[in-house]
C-alpha positions as CSV (number, residue, x, y, z in Angstrom):
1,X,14.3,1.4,12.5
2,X,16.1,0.5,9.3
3,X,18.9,-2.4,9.2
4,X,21.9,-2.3,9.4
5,X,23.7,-1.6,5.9
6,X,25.0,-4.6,4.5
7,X,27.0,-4.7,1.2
8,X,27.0,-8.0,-0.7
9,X,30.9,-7.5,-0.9
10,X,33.7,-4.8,-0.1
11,X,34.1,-2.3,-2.9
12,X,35.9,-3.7,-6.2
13,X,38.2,-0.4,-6.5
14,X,39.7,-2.2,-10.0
15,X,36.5,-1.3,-11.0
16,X,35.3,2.2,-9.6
17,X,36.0,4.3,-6.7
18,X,32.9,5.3,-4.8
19,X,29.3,3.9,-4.3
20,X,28.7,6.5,-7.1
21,X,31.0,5.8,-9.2
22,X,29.8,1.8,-8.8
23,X,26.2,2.8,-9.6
24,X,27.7,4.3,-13.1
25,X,29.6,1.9,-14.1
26,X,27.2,-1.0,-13.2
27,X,25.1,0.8,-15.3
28,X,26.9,1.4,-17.5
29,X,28.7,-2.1,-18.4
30,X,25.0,-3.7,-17.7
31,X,23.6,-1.3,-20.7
32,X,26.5,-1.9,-23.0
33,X,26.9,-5.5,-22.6
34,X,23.2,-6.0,-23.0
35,X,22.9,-7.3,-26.3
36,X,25.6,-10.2,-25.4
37,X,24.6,-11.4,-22.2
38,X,22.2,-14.6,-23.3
39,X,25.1,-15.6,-25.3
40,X,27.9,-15.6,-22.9
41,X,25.5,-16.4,-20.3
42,X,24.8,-19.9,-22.1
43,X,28.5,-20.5,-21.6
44,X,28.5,-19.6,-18.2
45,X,25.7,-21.9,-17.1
46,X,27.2,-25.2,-17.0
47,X,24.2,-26.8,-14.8
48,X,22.4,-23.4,-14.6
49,X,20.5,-23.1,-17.7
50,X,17.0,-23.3,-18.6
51,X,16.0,-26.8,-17.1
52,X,17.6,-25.7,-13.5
53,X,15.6,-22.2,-13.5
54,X,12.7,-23.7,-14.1
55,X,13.1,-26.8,-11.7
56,X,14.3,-24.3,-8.8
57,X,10.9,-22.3,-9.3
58,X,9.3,-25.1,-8.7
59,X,11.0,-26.3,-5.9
60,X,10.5,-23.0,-4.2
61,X,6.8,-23.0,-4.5
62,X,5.6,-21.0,-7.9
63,X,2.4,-21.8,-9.3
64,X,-0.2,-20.9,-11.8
65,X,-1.9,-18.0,-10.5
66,X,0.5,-16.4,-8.6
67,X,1.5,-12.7,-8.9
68,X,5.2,-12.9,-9.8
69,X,8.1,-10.4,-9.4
70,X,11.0,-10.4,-10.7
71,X,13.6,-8.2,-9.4
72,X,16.8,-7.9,-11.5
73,X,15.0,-9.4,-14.6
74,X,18.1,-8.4,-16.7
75,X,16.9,-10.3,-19.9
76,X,14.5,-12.4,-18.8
77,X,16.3,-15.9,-18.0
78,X,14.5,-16.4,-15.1
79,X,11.3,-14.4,-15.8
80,X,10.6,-17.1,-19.3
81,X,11.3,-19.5,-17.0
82,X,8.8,-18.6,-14.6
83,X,6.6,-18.0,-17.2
84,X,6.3,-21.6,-17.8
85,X,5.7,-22.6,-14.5
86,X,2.6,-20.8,-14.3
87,X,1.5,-22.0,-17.9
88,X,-0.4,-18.9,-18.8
89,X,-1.9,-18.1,-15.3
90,X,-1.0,-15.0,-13.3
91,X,0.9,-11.9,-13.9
92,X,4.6,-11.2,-14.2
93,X,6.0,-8.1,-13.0
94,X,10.2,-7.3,-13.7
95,X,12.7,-4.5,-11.9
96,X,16.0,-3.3,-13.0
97,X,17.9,-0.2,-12.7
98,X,19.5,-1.3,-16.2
99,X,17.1,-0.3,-19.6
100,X,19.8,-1.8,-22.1
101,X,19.2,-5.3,-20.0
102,X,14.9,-4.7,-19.8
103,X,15.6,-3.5,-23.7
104,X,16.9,-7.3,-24.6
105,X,13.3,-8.9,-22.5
106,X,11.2,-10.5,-25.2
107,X,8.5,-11.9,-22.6
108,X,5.0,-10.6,-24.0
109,X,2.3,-9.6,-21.5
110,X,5.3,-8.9,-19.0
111,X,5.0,-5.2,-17.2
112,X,8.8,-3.6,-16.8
113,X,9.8,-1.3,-14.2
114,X,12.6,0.8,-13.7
115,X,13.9,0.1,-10.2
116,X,16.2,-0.7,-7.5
117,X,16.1,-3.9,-4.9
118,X,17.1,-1.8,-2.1
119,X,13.5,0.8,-3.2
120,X,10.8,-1.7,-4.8
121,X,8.5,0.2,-7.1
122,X,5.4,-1.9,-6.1
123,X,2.8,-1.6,-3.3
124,X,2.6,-3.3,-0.1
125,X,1.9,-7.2,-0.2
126,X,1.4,-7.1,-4.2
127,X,3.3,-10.3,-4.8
128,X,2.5,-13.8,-4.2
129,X,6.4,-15.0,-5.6
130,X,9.5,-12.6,-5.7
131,X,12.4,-14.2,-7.7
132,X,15.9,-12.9,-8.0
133,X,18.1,-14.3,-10.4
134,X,21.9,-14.3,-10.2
135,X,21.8,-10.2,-8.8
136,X,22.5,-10.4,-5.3
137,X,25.9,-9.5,-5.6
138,X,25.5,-6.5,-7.8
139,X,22.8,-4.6,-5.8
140,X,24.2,-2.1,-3.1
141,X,22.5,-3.1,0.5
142,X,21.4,-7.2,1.0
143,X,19.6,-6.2,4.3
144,X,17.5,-3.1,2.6
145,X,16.8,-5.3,0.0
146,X,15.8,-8.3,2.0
147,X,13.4,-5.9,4.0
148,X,11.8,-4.4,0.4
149,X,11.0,-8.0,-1.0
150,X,9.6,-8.9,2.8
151,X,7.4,-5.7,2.3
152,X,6.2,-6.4,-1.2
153,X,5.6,-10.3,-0.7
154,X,1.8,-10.9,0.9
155,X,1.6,-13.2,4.0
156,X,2.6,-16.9,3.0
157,X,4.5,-15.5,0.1
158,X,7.6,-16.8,-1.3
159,X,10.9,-16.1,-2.0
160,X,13.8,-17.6,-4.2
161,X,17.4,-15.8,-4.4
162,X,19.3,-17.7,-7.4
163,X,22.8,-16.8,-7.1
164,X,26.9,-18.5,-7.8
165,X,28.3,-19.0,-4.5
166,X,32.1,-20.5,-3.9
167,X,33.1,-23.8,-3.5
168,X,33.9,-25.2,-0.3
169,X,36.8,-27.2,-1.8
170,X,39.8,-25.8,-2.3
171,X,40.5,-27.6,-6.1
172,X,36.7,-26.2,-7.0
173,X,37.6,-22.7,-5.8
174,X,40.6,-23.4,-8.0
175,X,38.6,-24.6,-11.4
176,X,35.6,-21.8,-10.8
177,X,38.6,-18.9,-10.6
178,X,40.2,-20.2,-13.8
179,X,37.2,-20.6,-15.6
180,X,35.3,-17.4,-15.0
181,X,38.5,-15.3,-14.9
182,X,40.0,-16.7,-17.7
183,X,38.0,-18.9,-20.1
184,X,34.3,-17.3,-20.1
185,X,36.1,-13.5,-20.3
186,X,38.2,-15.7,-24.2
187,X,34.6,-16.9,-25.3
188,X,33.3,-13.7,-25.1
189,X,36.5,-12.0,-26.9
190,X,35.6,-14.2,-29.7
191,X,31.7,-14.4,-29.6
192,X,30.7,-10.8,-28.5
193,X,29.8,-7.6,-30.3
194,X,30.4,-5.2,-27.5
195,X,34.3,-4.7,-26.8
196,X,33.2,-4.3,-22.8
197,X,31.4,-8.3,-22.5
198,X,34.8,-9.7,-21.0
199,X,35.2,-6.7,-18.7
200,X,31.6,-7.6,-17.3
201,X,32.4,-11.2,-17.2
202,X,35.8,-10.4,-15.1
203,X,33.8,-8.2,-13.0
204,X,31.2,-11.3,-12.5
205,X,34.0,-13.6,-11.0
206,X,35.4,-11.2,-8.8
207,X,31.9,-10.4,-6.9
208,X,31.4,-14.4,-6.8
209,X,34.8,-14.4,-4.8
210,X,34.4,-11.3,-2.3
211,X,31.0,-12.2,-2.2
212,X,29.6,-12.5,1.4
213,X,29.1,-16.3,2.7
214,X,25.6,-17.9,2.5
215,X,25.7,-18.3,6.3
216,X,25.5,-14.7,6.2
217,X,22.5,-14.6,3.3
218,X,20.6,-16.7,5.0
219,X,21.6,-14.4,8.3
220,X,19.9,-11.7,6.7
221,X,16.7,-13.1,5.6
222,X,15.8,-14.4,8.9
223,X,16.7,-11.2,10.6
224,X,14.1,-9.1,7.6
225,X,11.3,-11.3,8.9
226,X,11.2,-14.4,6.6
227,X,10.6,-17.8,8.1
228,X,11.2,-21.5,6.1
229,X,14.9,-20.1,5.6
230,X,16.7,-22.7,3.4
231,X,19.4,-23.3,0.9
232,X,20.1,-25.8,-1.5
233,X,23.1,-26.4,-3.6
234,X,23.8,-27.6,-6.9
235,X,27.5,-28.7,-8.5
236,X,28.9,-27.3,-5.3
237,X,28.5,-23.5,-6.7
238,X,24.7,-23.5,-7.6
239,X,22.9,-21.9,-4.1
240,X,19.0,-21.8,-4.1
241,X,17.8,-19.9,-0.9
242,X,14.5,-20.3,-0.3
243,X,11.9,-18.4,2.3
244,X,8.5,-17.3,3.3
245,X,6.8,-14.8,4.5
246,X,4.9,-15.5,7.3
């Protein structure tokens, strides 16, 4: 029996109307905004830049050797990362629904699939590591995802969900809203080439706030089979969930 359906937050209807119309205009935005994203995304970062990618892999378990996906690769921040990590050993799989975002990945000797989280386009137990970098709250069902990556990770694999959670303080909630709704959306006015880059970086804050709560995420992964179910938090906004399959 499948899961129970579980959206990562209630529709955004500033945004689009329908599931339908969501899938277009994540598309959409995703394609456009492509050619921006490492840019802005440098400014969004604060803590979350190279250095904390490659130090959450880590912590999570990645290794030379392993078989690595990555779903929602977008351009590769967490894929060059992970890369590193494994210091030439192993193999690197990526998934995205989004070409424009695979179209900006400049990771040699990395295979690229077209592809949803909720419909993995990879075999049974084919990964040793499955990495998802800052996506969670832009795919359509958490549980049906959840169950995919617990499908496609071999026994003992590993799992590491990277994603901006809110502060528990009220003052943080505060700073986080003001900065993602207001400043990152005026850097990328000024910095991008694609008129839509603020739109996406609006967007970006408002699925960070009616995003559901890690208790929940963590809810989720126990109940699609995963053991070891952990998170760990960095600058109060930072979450690193961590499991295994057993």
């Amino acid at each position: 029996m499948s899961p129970a359906p579980l959206p990562p937050h209630a529709p955004l209807t500033a945004y689009y109307r329908d599931e339908e119309d969501r899938h277009r205009f994540l598309r959409r935005i995703f394609d456009e905004t492509a050619p921006d994203y490492d840019r802005i995304e440098s400014v969004l970062a604060l803590g979350s830049g190279r250095w904390y990618r490659r130090k959450a892999l880590e912590r999570a378990g990645l290794a030379p050797g392993h078989r690595v996906l990555d779903v929602g690769i977008g351009t590769g921040l967490v894929a060059r990362e992970a890369l590193r990590v494994m210091g030439g050993r192993g193999q690197l799989v990526g998934v995205d629904p989004s070409p424009g975002m695979m179209g900006e990945v400049a990771l040699p000797g990395v295979e690229l699939v077209a592809g949803r989280a909720e419909a993995l386009p990879r075999p049974d137990a084919s990964a040793d590591f499955l990495s998802m970098g800052y996506a969670l709250r832009h795919i359509s069902d958490v549980a049906a995802a959840f169950a995919e990556f617990h499908r496609v990770l071999r026994p003992g694999g590993r799992l590491l969900v990277l994603e901006i959670t809110r502060p528990a303080s009220s003052m943080g909630m505060s700073f986080l809203r003001t900065y993602m709704r207001f400043g990152v959306p005026l850097v990328a006015r000024v910095v991008a080439r694609r008129a839509d880059t603020a739109q996406l970086w609006r967007y970006y804050w408002d699925t960070i706030e009616a995003c559901i709560p890690p208790e929940t995420v963590m809810a989720a992964l126990r109940e699609a089979g995963f053991t070891d179910v952990s998170r760990t938090v960095s600058l109060g906004i930072f979450s690193e969930y961590t499991a295994r399959r057993p």
